[in-house]
N, C-alpha and C positions, 0 to 999 in steps of 0.2 A: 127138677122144679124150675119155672123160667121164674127170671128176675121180673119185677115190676114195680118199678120207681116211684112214689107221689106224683111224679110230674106227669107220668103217662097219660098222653091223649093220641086222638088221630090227628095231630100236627105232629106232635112228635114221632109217632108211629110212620108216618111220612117221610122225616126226614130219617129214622133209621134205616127206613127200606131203601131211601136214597144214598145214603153209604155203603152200604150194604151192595151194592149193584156197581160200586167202581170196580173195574176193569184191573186201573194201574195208576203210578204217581201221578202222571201227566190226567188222569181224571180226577184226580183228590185233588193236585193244582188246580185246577177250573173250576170247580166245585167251590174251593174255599176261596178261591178269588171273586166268585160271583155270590156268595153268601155272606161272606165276612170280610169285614173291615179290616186293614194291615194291624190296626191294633190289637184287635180281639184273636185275630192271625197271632201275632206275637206273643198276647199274652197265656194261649191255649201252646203254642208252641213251649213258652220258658216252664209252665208247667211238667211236661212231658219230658223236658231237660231236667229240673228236679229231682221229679221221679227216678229218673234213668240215675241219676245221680246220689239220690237216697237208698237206690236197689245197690247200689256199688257200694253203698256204708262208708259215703263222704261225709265231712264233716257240716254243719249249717253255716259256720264260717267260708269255709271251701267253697260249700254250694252258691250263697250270698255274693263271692267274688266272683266266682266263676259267671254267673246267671244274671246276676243284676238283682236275683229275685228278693222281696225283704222275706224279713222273718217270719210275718206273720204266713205269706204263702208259702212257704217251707212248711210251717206249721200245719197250715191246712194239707199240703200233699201229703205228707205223711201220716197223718190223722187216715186220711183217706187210702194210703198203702196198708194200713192198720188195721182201720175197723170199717172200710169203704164196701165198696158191693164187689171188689173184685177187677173193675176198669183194666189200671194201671197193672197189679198183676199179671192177669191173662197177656197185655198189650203186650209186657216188656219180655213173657217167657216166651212169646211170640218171636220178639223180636231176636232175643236170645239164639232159639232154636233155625231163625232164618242164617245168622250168622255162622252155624256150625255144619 
């Protein structure tokens, strides 16, 4: 069954097929340099930190020093490692399985 978000339109449809089509880092760099802002950059980055961080079953004190991130987005990543659609998940078993 595909996922299909509230948000779903043909803008967003767009930009997924637009990720979806990078090659390699050096296109995800350019990509996100030419779409987002250094803040929006960072703060979709400390997120993904988080996560990677909540999958490791660090503490939200740990995570908080380490990340800069507050509580409340802690709260919300793992809300969303929880009962999310799956994102963070798939990303990090991903990432997991690149490393082995």
């Amino acid at each position: 069954m595909e996922f299909s978000p509230n948000w779903r339109d043909e803008n967003t449809d767009l930009l997924v097929k637009a990720i979806i089509t990078l090659k390699n880092e050096d296109d995800a760099y350019r990509l996100l340099d030419d779409l987002c802002t250094i803040s929006e950059v960072k703060a979709l980055a400390q997120r993904m930190q988080v996560a990677r961080l909540l999958h490791l079953d660090t503490t939200y004190n740990s995570i908080a020093s380490i990340t800069g991130a507050s509580t409340a987005t802690i709260s919300r990543v793992k809300r969303c490692l929880n009962y999310g659609a799956d994102g963070y998940q798939r990303v990090l078993t991903y990432l997991d399985e690149e490393r082995t």
